[in-house]
LUMROFI-917624 format. One record per atom (N, C-alpha, C, O, CB): residue number from 1; residue in three letters; chain; atom name; x, y, z. Coordinates in steps of 0.2 Angstrom, whole numbers, plus 5000, padded with zeros to 4 digits. Each point is the difference from the previous one (the first is absolute). Last residue first. Glycine has a CB too. Layout:
BEGIN
NODE pos code unit site   c1   c2   c3
NODE NUM  ALA    A   CA    X    Y    Z
...
//
This chain:
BEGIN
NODE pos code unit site   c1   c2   c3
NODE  53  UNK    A    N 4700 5172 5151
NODE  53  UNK    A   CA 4998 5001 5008
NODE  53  UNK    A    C 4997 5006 4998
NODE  53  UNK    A    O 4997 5003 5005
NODE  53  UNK    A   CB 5012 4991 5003
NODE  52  UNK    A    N 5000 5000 4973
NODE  52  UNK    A   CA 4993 4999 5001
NODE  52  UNK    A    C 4998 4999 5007
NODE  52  UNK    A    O 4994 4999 5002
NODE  52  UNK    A   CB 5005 4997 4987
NODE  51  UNK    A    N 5022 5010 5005
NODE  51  UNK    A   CA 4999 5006 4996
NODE  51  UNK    A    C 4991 4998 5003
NODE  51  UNK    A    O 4996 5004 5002
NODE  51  UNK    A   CB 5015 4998 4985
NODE  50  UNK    A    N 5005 4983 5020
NODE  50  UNK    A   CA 5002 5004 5002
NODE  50  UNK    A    C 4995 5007 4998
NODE  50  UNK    A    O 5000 5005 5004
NODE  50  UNK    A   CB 5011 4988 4997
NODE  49  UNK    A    N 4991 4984 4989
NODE  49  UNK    A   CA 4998 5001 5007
NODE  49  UNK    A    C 4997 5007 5002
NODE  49  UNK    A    O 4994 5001 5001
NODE  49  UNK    A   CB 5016 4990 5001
NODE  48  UNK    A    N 5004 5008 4979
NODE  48  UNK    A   CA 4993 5000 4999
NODE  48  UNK    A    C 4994 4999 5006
NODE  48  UNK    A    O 4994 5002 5000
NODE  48  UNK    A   CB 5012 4995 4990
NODE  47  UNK    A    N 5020 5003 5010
NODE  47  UNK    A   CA 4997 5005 5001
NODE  47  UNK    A    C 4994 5001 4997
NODE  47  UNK    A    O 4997 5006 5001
NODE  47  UNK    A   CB 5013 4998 4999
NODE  46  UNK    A    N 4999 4976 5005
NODE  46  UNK    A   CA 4999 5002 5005
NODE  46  UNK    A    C 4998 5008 4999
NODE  46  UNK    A    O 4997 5003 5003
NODE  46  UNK    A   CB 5012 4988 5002
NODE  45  UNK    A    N 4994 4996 4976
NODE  45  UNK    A   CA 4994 4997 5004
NODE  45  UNK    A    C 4998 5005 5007
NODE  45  UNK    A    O 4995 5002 5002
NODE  45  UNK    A   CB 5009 4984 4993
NODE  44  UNK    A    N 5016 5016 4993
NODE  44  UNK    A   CA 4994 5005 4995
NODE  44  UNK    A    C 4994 4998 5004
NODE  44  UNK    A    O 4996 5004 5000
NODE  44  UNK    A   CB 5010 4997 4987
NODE  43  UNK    A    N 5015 4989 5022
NODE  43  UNK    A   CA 4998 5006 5000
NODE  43  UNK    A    C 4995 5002 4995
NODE  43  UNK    A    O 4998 5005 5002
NODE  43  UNK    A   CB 5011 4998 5002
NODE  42  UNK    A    N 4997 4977 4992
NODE  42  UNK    A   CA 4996 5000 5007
NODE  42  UNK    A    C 4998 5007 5003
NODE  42  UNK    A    O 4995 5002 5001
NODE  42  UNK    A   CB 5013 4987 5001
NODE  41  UNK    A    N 5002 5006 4979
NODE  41  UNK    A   CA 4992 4999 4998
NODE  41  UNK    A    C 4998 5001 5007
NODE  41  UNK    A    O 4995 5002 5002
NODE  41  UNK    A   CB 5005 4987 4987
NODE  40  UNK    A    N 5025 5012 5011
NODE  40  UNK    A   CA 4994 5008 4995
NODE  40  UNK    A    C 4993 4999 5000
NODE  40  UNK    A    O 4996 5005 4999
NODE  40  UNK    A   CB 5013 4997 4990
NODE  39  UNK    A    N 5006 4980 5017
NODE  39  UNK    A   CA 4997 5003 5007
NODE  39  UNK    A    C 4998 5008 4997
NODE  39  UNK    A    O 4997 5005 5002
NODE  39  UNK    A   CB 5013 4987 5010
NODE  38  UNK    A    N 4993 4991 4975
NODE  38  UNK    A   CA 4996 4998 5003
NODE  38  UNK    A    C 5000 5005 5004
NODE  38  UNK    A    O 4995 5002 5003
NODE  38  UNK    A   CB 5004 4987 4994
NODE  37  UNK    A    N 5015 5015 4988
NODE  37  UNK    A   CA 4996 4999 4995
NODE  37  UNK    A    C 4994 4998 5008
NODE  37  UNK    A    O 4996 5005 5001
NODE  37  UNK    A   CB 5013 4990 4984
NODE  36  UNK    A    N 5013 5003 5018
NODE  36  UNK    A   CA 4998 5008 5000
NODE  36  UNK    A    C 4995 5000 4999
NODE  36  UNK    A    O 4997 5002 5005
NODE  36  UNK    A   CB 5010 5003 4992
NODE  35  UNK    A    N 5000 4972 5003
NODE  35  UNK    A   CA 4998 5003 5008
NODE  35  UNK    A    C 4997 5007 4997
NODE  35  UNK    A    O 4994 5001 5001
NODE  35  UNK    A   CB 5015 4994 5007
NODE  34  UNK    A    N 4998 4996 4974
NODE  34  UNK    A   CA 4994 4996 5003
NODE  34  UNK    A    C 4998 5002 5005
NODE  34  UNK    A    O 4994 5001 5001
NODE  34  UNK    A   CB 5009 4992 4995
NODE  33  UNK    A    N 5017 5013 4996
NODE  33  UNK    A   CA 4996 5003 4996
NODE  33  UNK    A    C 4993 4999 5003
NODE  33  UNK    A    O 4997 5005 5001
NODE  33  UNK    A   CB 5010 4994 4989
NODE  32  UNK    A    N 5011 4991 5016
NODE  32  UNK    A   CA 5000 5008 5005
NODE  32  UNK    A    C 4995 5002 4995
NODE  32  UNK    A    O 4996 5004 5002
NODE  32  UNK    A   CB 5018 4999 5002
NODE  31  UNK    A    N 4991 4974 4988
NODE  31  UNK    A   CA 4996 5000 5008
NODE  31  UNK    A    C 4999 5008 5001
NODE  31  UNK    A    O 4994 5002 5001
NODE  31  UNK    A   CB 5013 4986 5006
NODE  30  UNK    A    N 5005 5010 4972
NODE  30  UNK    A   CA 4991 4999 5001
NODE  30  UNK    A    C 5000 5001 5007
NODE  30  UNK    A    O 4997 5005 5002
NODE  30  UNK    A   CB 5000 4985 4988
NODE  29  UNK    A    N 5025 5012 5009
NODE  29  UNK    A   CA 4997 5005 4997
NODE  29  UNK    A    C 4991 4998 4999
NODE  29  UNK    A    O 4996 5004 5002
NODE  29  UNK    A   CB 5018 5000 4992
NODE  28  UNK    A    N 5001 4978 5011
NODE  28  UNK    A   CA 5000 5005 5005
NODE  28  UNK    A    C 4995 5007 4998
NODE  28  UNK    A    O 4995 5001 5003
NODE  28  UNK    A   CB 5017 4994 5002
NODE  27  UNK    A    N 4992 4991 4978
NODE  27  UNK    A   CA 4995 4994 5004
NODE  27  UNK    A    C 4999 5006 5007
NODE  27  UNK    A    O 4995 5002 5002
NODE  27  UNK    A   CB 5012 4983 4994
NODE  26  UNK    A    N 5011 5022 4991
NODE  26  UNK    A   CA 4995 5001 4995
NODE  26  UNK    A    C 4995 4996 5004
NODE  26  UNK    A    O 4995 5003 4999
NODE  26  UNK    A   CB 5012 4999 4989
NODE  25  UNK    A    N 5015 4996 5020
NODE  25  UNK    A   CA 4998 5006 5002
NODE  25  UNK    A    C 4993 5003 4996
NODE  25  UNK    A    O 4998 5005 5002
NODE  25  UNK    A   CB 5015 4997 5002
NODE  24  UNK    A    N 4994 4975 4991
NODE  24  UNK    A   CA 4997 5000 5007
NODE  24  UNK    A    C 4998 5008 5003
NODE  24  UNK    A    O 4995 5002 5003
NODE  24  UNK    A   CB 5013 4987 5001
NODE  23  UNK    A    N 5003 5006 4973
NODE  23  UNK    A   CA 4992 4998 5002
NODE  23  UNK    A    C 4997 5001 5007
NODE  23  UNK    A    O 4995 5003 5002
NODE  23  UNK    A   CB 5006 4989 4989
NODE  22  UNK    A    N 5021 5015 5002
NODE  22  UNK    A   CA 4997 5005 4997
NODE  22  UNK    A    C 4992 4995 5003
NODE  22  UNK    A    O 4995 5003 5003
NODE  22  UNK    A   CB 5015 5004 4985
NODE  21  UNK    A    N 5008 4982 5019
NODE  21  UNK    A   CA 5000 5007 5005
NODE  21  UNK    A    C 4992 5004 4998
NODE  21  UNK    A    O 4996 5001 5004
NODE  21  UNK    A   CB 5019 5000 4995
NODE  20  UNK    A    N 4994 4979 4986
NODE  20  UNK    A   CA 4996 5000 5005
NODE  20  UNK    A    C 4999 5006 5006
NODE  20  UNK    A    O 4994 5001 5002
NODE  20  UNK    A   CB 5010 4988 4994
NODE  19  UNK    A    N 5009 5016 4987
NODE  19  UNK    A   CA 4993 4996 4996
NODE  19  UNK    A    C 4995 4998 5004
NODE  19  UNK    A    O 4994 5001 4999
NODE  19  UNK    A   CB 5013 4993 4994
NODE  18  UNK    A    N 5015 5010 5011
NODE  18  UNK    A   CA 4999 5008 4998
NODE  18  UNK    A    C 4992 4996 4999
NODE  18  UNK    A    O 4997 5001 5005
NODE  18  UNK    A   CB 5017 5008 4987
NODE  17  UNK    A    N 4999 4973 5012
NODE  17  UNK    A   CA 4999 5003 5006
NODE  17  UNK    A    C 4995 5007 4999
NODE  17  UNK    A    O 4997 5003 5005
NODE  17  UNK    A   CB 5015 4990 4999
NODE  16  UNK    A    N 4997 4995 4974
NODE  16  UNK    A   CA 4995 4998 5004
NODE  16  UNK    A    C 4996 5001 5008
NODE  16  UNK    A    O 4995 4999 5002
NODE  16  UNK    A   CB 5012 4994 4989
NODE  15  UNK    A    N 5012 5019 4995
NODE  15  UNK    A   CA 4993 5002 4999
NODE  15  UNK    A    C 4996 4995 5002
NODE  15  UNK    A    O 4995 5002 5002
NODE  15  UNK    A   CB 5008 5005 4989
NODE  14  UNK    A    N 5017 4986 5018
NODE  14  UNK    A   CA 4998 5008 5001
NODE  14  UNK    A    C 4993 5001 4997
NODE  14  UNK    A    O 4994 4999 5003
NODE  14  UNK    A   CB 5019 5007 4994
NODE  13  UNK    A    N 4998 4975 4994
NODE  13  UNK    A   CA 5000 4998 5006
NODE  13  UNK    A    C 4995 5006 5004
NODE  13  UNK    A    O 4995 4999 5002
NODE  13  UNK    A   CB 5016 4994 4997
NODE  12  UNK    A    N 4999 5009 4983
NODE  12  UNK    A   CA 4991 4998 4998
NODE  12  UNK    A    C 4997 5001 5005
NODE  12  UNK    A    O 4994 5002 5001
NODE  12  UNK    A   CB 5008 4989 4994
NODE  11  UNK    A    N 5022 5015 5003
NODE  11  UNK    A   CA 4993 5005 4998
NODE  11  UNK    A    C 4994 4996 5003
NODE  11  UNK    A    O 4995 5003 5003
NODE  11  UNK    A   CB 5011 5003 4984
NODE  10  UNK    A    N 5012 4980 5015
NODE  10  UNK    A   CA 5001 5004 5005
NODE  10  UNK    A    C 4992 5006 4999
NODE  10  UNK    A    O 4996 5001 5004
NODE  10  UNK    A   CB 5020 4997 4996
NODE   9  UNK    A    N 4990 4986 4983
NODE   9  UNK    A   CA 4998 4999 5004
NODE   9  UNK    A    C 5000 5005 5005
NODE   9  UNK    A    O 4995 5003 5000
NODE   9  UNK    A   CB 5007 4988 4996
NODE   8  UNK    A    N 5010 5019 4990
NODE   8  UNK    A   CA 4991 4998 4996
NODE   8  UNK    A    C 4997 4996 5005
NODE   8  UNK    A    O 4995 5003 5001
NODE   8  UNK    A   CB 5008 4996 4987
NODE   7  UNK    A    N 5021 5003 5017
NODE   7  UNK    A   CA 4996 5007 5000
NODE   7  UNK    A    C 4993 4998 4999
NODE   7  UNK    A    O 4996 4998 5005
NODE   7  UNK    A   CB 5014 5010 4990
NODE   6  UNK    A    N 5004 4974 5000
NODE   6  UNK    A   CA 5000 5001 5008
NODE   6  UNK    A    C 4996 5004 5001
NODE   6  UNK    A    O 4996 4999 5004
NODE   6  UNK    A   CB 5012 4999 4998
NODE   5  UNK    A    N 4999 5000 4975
NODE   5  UNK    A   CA 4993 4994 5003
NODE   5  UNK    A    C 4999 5002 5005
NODE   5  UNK    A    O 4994 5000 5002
NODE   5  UNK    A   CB 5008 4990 4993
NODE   4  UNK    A    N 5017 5023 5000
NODE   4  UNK    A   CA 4994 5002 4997
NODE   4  UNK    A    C 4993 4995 5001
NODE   4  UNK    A    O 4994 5003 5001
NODE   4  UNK    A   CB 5014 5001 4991
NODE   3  UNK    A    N 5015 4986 5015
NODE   3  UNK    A   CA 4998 5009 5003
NODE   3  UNK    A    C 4992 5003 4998
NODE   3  UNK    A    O 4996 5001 5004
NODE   3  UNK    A   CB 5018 5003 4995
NODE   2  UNK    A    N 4989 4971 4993
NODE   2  UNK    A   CA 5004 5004 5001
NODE   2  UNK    A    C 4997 5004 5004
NODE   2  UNK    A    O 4994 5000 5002
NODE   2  UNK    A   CB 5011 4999 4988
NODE   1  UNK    A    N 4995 4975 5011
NODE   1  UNK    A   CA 4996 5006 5000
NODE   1  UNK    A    C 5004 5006 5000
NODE   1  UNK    A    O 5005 5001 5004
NODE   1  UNK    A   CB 4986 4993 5002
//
């Protein structure tokens, strides 16, 4: 195996970890969406509470 085969593996190796990083912080990024997303529904509920007392 030359120097050059070593590098290219080495890369793969990399963009395969770059690959995974990118999906989990993209999986993380839904959940925070999901929360924001419910506790905004939750406020608009609580300010509508609020408007028809």
């Amino acid at each position: 195996m030359t120097e050059y085969d070593r590098r290219i593996k080495r890369i793969k190796i990399l963009l395969g970890m770059l690959i995974k990083e990118a999906i989990s912080l993209n999986h993380q990024l839904d959940i925070i969406c999901c929360l924001l997303q419910d506790s905004e529904r939750k406020n608009v509920i609580d300010a509508q509470k609020t408007v028809t007392k």
